[in-house]
C-alpha positions in Angstrom: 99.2 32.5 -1.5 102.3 31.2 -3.8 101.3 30.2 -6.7 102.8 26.1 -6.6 101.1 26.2 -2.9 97.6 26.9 -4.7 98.4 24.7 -7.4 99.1 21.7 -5.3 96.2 22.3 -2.8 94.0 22.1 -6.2 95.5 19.2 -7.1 95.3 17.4 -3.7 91.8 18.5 -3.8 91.0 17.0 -7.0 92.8 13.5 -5.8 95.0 13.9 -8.6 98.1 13.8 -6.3 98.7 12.7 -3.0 101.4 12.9 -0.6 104.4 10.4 -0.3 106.8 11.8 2.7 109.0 14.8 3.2 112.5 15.3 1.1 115.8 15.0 3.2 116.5 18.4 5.0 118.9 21.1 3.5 119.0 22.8 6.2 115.5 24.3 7.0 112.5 23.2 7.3 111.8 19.3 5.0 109.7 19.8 2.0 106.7 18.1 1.3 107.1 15.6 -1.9 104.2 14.4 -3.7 103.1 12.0 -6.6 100.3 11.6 -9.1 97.4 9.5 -7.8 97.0 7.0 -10.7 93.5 5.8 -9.8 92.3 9.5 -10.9 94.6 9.5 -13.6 94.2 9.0 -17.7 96.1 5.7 -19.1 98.4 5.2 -21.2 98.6 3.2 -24.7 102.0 1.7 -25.1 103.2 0.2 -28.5 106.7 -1.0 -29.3 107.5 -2.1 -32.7 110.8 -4.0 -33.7 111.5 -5.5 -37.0 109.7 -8.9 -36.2 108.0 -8.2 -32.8 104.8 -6.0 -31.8 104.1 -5.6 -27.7 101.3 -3.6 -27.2 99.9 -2.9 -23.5 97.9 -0.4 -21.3 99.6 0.8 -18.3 98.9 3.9 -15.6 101.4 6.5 -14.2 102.9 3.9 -12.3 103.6 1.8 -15.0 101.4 -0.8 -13.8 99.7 -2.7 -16.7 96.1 -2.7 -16.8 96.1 -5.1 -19.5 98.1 -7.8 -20.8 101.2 -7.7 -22.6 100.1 -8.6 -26.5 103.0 -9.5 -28.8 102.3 -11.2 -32.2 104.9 -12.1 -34.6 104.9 -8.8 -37.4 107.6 -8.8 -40.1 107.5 -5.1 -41.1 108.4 -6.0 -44.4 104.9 -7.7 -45.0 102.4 -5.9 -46.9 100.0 -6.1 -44.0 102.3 -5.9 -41.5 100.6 -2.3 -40.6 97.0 -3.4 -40.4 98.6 -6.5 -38.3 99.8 -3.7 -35.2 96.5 -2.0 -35.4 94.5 -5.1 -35.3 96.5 -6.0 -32.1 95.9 -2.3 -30.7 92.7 -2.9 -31.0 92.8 -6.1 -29.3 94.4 -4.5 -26.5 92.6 -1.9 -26.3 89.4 -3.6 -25.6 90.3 -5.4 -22.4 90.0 -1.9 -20.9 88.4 1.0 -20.6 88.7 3.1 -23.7 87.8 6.2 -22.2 90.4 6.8 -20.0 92.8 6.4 -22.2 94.4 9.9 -23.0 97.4 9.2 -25.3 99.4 6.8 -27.2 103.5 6.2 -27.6 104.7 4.3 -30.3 108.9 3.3 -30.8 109.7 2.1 -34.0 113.4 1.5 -35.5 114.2 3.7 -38.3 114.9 7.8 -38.9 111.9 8.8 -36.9 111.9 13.1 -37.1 110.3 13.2 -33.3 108.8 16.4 -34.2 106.5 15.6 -36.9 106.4 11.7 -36.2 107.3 10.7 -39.5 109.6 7.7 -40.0 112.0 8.6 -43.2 113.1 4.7 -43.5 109.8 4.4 -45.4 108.7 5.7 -48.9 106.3 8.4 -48.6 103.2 5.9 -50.0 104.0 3.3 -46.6 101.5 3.5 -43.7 104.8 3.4 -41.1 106.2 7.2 -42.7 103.4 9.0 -41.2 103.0 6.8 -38.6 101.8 9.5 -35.9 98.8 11.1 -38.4 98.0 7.5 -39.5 97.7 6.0 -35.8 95.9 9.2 -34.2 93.5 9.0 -37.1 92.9 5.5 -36.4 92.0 6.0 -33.0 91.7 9.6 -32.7 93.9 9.6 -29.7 97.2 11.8 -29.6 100.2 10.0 -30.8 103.8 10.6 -30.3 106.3 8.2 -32.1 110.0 8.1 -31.1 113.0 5.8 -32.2 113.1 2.7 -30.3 116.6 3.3 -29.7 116.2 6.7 -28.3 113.4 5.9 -26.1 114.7 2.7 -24.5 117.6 5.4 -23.6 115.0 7.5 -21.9 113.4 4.6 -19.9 117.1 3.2 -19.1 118.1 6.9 -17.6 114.8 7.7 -16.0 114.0 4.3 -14.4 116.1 1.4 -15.4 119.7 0.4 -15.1 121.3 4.3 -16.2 119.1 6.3 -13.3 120.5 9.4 -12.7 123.8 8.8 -14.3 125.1 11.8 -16.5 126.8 10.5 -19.1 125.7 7.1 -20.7 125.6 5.4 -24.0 123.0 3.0 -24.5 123.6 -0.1 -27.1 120.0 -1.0 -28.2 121.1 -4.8 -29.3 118.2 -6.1 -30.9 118.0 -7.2 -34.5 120.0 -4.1 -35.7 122.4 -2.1 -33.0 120.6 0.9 -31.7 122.4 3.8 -29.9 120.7 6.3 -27.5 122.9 8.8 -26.0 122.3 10.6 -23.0 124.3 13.6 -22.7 124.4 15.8 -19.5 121.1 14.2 -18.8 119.6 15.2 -21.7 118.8 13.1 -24.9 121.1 14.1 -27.6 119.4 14.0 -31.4 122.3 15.7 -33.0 121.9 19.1 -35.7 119.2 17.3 -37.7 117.7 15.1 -35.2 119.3 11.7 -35.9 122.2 11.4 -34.0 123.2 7.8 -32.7 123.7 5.4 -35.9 125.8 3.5 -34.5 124.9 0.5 -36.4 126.1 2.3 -39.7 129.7 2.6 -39.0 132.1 1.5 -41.2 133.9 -0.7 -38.8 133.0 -4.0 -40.3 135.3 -5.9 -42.7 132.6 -7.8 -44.3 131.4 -7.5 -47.8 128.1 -8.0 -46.7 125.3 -5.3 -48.1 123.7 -4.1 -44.7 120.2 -2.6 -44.6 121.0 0.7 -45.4 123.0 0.2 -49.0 126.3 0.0 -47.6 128.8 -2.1 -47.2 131.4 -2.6 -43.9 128.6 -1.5 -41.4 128.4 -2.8 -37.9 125.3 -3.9 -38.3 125.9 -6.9 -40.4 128.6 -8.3 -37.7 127.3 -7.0 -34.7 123.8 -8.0 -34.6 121.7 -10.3 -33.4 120.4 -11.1 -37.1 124.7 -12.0 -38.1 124.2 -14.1 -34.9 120.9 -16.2 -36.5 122.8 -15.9 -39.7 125.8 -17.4 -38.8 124.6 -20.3 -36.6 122.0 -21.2 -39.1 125.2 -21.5 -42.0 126.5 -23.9 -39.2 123.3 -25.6 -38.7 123.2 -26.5 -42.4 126.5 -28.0 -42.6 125.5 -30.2 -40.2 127.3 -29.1 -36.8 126.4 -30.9 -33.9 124.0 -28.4 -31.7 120.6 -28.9 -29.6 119.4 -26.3 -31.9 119.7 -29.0 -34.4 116.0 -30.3 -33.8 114.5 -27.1 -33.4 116.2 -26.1 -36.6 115.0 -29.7 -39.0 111.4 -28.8 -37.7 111.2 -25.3 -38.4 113.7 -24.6 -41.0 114.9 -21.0 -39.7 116.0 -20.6 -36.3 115.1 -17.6 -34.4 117.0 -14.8 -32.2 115.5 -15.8 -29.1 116.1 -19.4 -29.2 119.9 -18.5 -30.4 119.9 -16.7 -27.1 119.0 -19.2 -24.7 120.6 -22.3 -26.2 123.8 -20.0 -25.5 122.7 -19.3 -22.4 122.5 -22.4 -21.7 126.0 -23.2 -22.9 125.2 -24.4 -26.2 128.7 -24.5 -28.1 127.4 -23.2 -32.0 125.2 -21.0 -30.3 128.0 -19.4 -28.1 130.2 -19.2 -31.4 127.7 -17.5 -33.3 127.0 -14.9 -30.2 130.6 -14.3 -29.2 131.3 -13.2 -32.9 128.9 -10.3 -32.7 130.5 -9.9 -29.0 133.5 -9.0 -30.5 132.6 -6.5 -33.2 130.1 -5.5 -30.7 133.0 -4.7 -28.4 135.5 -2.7 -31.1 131.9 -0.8 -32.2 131.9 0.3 -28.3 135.6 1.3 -28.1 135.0 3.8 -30.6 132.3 5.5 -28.7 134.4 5.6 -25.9 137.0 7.5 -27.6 134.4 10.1 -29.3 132.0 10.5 -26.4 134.1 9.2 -23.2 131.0 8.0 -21.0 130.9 7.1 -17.7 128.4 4.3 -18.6 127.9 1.9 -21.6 124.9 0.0 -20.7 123.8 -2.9 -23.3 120.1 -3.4 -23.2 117.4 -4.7 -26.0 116.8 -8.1 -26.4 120.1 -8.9 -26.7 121.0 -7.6 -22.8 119.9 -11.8 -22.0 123.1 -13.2 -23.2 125.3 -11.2 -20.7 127.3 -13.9 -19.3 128.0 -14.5 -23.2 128.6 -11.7 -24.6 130.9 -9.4 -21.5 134.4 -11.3 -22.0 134.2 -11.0 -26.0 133.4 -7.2 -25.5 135.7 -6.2 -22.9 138.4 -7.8 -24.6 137.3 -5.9 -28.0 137.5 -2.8 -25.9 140.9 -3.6 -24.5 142.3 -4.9 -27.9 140.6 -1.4 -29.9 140.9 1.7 -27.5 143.0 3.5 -25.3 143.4 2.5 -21.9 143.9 5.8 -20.3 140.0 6.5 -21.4 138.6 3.0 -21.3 139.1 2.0 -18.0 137.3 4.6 -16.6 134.1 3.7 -18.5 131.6 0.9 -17.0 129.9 -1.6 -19.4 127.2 -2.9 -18.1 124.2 -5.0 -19.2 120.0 -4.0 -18.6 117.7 -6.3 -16.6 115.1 -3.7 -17.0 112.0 -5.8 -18.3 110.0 -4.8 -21.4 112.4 -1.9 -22.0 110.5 -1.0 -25.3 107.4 -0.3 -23.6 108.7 1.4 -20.8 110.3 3.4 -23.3 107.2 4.4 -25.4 105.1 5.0 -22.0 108.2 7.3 -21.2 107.6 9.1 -24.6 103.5 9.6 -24.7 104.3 11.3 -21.2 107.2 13.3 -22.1 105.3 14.5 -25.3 102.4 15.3 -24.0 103.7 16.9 -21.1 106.4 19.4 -22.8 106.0 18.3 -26.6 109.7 18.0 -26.3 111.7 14.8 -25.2 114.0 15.8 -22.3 114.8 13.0 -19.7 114.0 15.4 -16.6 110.8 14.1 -15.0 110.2 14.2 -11.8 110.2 10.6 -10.2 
């Protein structure tokens, strides 16, 4: 008997797979497709961490979540802002069955080295550098910890709004500008594994100091933090906004309520969004002329403010590139939900699976 033939009859005899159809014919006779039964499968734990925001949630093979979605308010740059996300994985954790729990996948921003885990944003003495020793020791799980820009590019080509397109870039607009990019359907890291800084360009002609010690990067024009930045300078020199009342009662404004009061067609707010639009927009042309994608989808947090954000960015692209190359590259925005977690369920499976992150899966 074939080898895959004994395989699968083991498997279907175990319940761990269970058959879904026949594939379109080729010619001969239809092959029989399968998929894994997630009722006799392991769970998954899915954490994604941004700079202010911690989700964490239990899902199975089918990315259906077995528990709800926990996020809690976490500024990284707190002392306990590590012993915050494991007292929330915790929570999690215990509105479900431990046991069947196999693995966890964690995204976090920063130079994560996918191999080893290790996030070398953070000093060797901070809990977040060995974030994948520190989290498997704490629950004595296997961990796998990926870029949160890199992984939402995974979920975006596997299953969201990039399936089974070839070429894409992938704008992670959250608080900084992430970049995954997907190159002949494969996740391309670079020579030393962290490719994709596009936030850290030196297209901006601010004198701002961005995160990483330099001056002139995207990041401090492009971002959803300039966005909060600049319409909270407006909402102190007393512009007329409906943020203005949010703003009197809590003194800081933040990225989500920037979002929908633009949305909503808030005039500040849409000032202070379609400035990042733009750079956003002349950060975009340049990838188009280095990379020439067939797809530059926008997705993070961000991806909300579409109806915002598209004109100022197309007319960056138009103003900043060549035509020849740009007008035969979509930009498009995600409505994939929960993109982060997706992303790091995406990554505990890939890990796991191959202990290398390649976007092939099967469906």
């Amino acid at each position: 008997m074939p080898n895959i033939t004994n395989a699968v009859n083991k498997l279907l005899q175990l319940n761990l797979i269970e058959q879904d159809g026949l594939a379109p014919s080729t010619g001969g006779r239809r092959a029989a497709q399968f998929v894994p039964n997630e009722k006799h499968l392991p769970l998954i734990l899915s954490i994604a961490i941004d700079q202010f925001y911690t989700s964490v949630v239990v899902v199975d093979f089918k990315n259906q979540y077995k528990t709800a979605i926990n996020t809690e308010v976490i500024d990284l740059r707190e002392d306990d802002a590590y012993e915050k996300i494991i007292a929330l994985t915790k929570t999690t954790i215990q509105q479900t069955d431990a046991y069947q729990i196999y693995g966890i996948g964690v995204t976090i921003p920063g130079f994560v080295d996918s191999k080893t885990g290790k996030n070398n944003s953070y000093s060797s003495n901070s809990p977040f550098y060995d974030l994948k020793t520190n989290i498997q020791k704490e629950f004595n799980l296997p961990t796998f910890v990926e870029n949160d820009s890199s992984a939402i590019a995974i979920a975006e080509h596997k299953f969201g709004s990039a399936k089974s397109i070839q070429d894409v870039m992938v704008v992670n607009l959250n608080w900084g500008v992430g970049l995954g990019m997907i190159l002949d359907n494969e996740l391309y890291r670079g020579h030393s594994g962290f490719a994709g800084e596009f936030s850290h360009i030196p297209l901006s002609d601010s004198n701002k100091l961005c995160s990483c010690g330099k001056k002139g990067c995207l990041e401090v024009d492009a971002s959803l933090l300039a966005a909060v930045e600049s319409a909270t300078n407006s909402l102190k020199s007393g512009e007329v906004s409906s943020l203005q009342s949010i703003f009197k009662q809590q003194k800081y404004l933040t990225g989500d309520q920037l979002l929908s009061a633009a949305i909503q067609g808030d005039q500040l707010a849409m000032e202070a969004v379609n400035k990042i639009g733009y750079m956003l927009g002349k950060g975009i042309a340049t990838l188009i002329h280095i990379i020439n994608p067939e797809l530059v989808l926008i997705s993070g947090r961000g991806a909300k403010a579409k109806d915002v954000l598209l004109p100022k960015i197309q007319s960056a692209v138009l103003e900043f590139s060549i035509k020849r190359l740009s007008q035969n590259t979509k930009i498009q925005f995600s409505n994939t939900e929960n993109i982060q977690l997706l992303g790091s369920t995406c990554i505990c499976i890939l890990s796991a699976d191959k202990n290398i992150y390649k976007t092939q899966l099967i469906d």
